[in-house]
N, C-alpha and C positions, 0 to 999 in steps of 0.2 A: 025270256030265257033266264035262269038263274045265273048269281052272279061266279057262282064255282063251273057252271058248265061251260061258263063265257070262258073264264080261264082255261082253262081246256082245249076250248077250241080254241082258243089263239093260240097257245102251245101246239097243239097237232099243224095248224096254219104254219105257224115258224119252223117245225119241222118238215113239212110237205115242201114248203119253199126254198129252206136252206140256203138260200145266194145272199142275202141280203150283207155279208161278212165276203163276201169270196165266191159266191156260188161250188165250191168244191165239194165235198161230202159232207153227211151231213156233223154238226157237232157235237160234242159232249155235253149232254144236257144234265144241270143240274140242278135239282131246287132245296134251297134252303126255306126252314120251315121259322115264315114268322107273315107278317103282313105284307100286304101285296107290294108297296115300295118300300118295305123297310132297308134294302139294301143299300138303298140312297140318300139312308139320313145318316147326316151329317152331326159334329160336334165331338164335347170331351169322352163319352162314353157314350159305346155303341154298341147298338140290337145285335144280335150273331149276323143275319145277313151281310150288313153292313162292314164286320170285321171281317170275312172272306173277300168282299170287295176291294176293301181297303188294304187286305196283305194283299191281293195280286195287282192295283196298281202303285201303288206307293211304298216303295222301298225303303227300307230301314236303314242302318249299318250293316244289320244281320237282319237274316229273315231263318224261316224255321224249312225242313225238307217233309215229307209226308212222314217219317218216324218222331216228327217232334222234335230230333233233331238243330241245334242251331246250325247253322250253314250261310257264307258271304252270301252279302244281298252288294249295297254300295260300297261297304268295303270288302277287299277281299286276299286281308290276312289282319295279326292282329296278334300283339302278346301286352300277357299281364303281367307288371313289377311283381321283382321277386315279395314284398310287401304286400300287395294284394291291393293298393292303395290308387295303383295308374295301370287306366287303357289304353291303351296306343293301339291306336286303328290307320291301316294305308290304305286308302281311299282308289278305287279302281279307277284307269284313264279311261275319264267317256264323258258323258255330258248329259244335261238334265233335262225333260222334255224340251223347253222354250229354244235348246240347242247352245246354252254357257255352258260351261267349261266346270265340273264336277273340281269345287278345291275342297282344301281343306275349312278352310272361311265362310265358303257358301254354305258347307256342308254345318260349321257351326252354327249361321243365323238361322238353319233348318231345324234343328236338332234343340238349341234352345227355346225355338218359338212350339216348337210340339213338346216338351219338358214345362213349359208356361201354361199350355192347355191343360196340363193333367193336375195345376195344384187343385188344391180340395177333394180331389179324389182317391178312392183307396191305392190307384196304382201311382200317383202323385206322391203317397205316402213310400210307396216301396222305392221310388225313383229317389228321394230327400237322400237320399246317400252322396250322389252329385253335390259335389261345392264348385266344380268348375271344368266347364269347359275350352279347351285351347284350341286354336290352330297352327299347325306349328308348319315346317317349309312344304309347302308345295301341296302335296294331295296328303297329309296327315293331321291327326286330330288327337286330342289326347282328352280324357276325361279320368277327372280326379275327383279320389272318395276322400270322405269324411273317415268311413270305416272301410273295410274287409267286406262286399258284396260276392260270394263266389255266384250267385243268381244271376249277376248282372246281366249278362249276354242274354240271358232267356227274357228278361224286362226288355232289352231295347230291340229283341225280336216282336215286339208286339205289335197289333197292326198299329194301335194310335200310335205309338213313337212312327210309323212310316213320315218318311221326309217328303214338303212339300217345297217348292221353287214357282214362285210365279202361279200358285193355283194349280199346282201340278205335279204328277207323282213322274219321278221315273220308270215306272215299272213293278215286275218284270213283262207284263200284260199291258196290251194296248185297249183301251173301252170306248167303245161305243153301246148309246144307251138307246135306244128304240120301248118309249114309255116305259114299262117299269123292270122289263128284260135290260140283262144286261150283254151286251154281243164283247167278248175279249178272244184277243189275238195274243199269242206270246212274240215277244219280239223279240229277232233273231239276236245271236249274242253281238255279234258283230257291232250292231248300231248300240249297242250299253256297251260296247269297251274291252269285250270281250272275246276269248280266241274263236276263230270260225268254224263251223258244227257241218263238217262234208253232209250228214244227214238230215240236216235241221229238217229239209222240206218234209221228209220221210215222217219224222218224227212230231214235228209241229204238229198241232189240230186246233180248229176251234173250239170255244166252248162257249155256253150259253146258260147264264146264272138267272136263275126266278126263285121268288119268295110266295110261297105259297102254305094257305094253313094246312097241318098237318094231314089232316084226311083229304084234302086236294092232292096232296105231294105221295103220298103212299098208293092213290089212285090211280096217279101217273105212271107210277111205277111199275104197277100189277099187270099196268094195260102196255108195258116197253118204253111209254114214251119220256120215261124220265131215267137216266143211267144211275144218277146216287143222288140220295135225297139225303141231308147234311141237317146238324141243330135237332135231332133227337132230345128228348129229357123224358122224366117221368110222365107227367103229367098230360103223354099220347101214346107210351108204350102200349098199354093194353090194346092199342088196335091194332095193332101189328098183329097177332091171335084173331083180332075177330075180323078184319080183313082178310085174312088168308097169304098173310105173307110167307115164301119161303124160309126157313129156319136159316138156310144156309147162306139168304143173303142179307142178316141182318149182324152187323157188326156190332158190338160194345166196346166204349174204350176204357180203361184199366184207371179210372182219374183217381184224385184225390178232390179234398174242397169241400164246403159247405153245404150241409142239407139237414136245414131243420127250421124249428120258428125260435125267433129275434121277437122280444116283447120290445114292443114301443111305446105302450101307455104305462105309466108307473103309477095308477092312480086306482083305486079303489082295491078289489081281490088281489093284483097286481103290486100294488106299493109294496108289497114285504117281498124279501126274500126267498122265505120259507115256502110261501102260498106258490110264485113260481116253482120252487123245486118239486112242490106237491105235482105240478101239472108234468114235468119229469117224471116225476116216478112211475105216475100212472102210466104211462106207455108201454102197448105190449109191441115191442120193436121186432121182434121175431114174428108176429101175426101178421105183421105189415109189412112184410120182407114175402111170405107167404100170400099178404093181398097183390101185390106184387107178381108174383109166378115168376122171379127171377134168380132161378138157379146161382150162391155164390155170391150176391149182393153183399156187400159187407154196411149192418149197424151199429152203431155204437152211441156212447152215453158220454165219450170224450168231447171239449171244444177243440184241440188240435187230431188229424185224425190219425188211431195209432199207426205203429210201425213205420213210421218215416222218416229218414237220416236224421243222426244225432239228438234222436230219443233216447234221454238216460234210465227210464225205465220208471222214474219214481211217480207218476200219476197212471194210474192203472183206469181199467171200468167202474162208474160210480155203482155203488150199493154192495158193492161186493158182498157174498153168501147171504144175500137178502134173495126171497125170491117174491115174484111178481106180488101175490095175494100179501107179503107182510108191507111192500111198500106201499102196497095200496090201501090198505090196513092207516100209516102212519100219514097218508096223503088226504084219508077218506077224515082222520081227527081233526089235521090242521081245516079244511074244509066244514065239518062241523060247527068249531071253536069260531070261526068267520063267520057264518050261515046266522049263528046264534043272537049274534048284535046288529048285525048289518043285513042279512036277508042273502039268498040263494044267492049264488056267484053267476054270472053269466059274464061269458067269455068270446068276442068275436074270433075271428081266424080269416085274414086275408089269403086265398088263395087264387093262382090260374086258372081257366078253364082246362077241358079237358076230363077224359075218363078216368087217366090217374092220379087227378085231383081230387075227384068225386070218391076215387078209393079209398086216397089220405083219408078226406073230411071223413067219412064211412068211419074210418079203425078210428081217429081222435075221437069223434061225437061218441064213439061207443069205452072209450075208456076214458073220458073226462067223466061221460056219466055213470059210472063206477064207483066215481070216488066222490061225487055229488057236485056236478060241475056240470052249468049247460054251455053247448057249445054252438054258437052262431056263425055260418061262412056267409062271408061279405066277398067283393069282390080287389082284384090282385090289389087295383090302387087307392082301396075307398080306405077311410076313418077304420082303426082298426085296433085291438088289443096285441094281438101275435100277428108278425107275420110272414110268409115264408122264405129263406132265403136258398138259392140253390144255383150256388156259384162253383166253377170247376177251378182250381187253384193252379196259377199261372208258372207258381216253381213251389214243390214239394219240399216247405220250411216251415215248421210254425211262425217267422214274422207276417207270413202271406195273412194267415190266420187270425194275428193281432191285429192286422193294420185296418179289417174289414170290421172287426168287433169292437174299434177304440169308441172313446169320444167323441172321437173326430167323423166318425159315423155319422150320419142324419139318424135321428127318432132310432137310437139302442140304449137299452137300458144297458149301462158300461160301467165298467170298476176306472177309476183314475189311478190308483192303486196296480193294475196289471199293465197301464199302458203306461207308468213308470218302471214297472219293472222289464215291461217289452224292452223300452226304448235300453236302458242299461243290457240288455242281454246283446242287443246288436251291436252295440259299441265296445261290446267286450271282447277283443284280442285272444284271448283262452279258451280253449274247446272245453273244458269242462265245468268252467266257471260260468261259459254262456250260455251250456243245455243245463245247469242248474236256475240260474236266473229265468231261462225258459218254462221251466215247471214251475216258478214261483209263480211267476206271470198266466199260465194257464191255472195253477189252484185258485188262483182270485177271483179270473173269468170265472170260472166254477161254483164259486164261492158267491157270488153277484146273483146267478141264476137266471142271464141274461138274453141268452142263447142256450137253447133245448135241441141237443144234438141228436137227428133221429139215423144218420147215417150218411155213406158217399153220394155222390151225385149221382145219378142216371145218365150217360149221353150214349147215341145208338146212331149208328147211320144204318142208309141201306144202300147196298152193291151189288151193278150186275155184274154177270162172270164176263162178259169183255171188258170193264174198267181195270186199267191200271194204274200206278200211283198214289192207290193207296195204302195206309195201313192203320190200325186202331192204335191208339198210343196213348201214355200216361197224361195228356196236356191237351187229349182230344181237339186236335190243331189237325185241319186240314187245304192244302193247301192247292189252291184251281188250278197255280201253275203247274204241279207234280199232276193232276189230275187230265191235265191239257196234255201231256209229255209222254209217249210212248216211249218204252225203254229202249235204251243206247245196243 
């Protein structure tokens, strides 16, 4: 038997049997789309499965509600200095799985040791704001900035800040793992600290988290046996149409973030500047918005994406009152001028599998070769010229934006230059002095040609009309507890 129909049938098995948690009714089933255990890998940065996992059993400070929302997770209240400088967080009475005593102390060796997992990583970067954390009497903690973070709270909602004690999350979800299913119980308030819920049992449900690739998960769907399949992107949209999915049960969420290709070799067609922005120009972005068939997608030719708080308005769309055929005109020369001493340019292209990859590659190959430019797709992790990046932005700021495009990046060709003037925009005290320093720092990015902005990210889930709990949001964050939780 194939190894997608095996999945399947142990899924309809795990449904048919249902007790294995409770024997009660059956659960909320949901599949997040990546590989069969990815739910269960572990480390500094993690697969989507894996982050659903991890927000429902390892509790932050803050966690997020199904609107995106931040909302108490461990602690549960919290104010910021009139300076923007210090958090104070009061830490809920209750205790942490191994059954100690939730302090403020514990909660700091927690909090620092997942703060230590994230250096060298982009969200490591966003966290460097941290110079210290306190414990201060009894169940409080106090963490203090360098600068002004108004983000913060959306950072320390993420799942890798979730706190662990002894190998162990708090919650809000109890797991158990049955091979690569994951079986969660939310657990009553009661036993976390909190006031008692007359409804709880009413409202409680089980649910049941698998990872499955994306035409397994949509199949599950079609046939009932899957309630919301989660971790949508481009690069599987198009099945949704050719599977026959309902229109009205395929959600989009409203993100912002990264989607485009990051050159990582600086070496041959690539070394110059120029010859990257050539491969900019050529893009017909509007045709691929069109290969696409998504109503509304928004592209653009910015590295921060526009209209997002405390944009001053001074870096607009590149090329302005050029249209396609003159930049391709001035793309097709720099390309010739190359061609002439060194020989045709060829160009790999790292992408995912997937139908809406094969679309991407489709629109590039076809306007690379435009302007005389071959274009070769390799695979997501192989050796590669460009490659694609297609990340959802964790808080709507351009520092999100810098901190992924710096230096400090693995294999980006980077300005040193923008990520000194990042770093100065966020130290800067003055709102107007820091979204000016922010355009200087995005004209460099630009200026480098480092990152080829083709547009926002893709993420899509699907929902059936008995799920509640959810809802599509800017930060496409969904969360199994809200989805476990019938309404009050």
């Amino acid at each position: 038997m194939p190894p997608r129909a095996l999945r399947l049938l142990s899924l309809s098995f795990a449904l048919a049997v249902g007790g294995c948690f409770g024997g009660e009714e059956r659960p909320v089933e949901v599949a997040a789309i990546g590989s069969s255990a990815a739910a269960f890998v572990a480390g500094p940065q993690l697969p989507y499965p894996a982050k659903l996992l991890r927000g429902a059993t390892f509790e932050g400070l803050v966690g997020f509600d199904e609107q995106g929302q931040v909302v108490p997770a461990l602690a549960d209240r919290w104010i910021v200095t009139d300076d923007g400088l210090s958090f104070i967080f009061r830490l809920r009475d209750g205790t942490w799985a191994d059954g100690s005593e939730i302090t403020g102390e514990s909660a700091r060796v927690a909090l620092l040791r997942a703060l230590a997992a994230q250096r060298g990583t982009p969200l490591g970067a966003d966290l460097a704001v941290i110079v210290e954390v306190r414990a201060m009497a009894g169940r409080v903690i106090e963490l203090r900035l360098a600068h002004q973070q108004p983000e913060l709270l959306q950072l320390l909602a993420q799942p890798e800040l979730g706190l662990v004690r002894a190998g162990r999350g708090a919650g809000p979800m109890r797991l158990r793992r049955e091979k690569d299913s994951a079986q969660l119980r939310p657990i009553p308030p009661q036993d976390r600290g909190l006031p008692q819920d007359q409804r709880w049992a009413e409202r409680a449900r089980r649910l049941e988290l698998v990872s499955l690739p994306a035409k397994d998960a949509i199949q599950g769907f079609n046939k009932g046996e899957i309630d919301v399949v989660l971790g949508g992107t481009f690069a599987d949209f198009p099945r949704l149409d050719a599977m026959g999915v309902a229109r009205g049960a395929i959600r989009l969420d409203p993100v912002a973030g990264l989607f485009g290709l990051a050159a990582v070799n600086e070496t041959g067609f690539l070394a110059k500047a120029e010859n990257r922005e050539a491969l900019a120009m050529a893009i017909d972005r509007e045709a691929l918005g069109r290969a696409f068939n998504l109503a509304g997608w928004s592209t653009t030719t910015r590295i921060v994406n526009p209209g997002l708080p405390n944009d001053n308005g001074t870096i607009g769309e590149r090329w302005a009152g050029r249209s396609l055929d003159e930049r391709r005109s001035l793309a097709a020369a720099r390309v010739a001028q190359w061609r002439g001493s060194q020989g045709a340019p060829v160009v790999r292209i790292a992408l995912p599998a997937g139908p809406g990859a094969d679309l991407l590659f489709q629109r590039l190959e076809a306007d690379f070769k435009a302007i005389g430019v071959t274009a070769r797709r390799v695979g997501a992790e192989a050796e590669t010229d460009l490659r694609l990046i297609d990340m959802v932005a964790s808080y709507a700021a351009a520092p999100w934006f810098f901190n992924r495009l710096s230096c400090a990046a693995p294999r980006i060709v980077c300005s040193a230059a923008a990520d000194r003037l990042a770093a100065q925009a966020v130290a800067e005290p003055d709102p107007a002095k820091r979204a000016e320093l922010s355009s200087q720092a995005e004209a460099q990015l630009t200026v480098a040609n480092g990152y080829i902005p083709l547009g926002v990210p893709i993420r899509w889930s699907l929902v059936a009309g008995s799920v509640t709990g959810f809802a599509a949001n800017r930060l496409a964050v969904h969360p199994l507890m809200s989805l476990a939780m019938l309404p009050r």
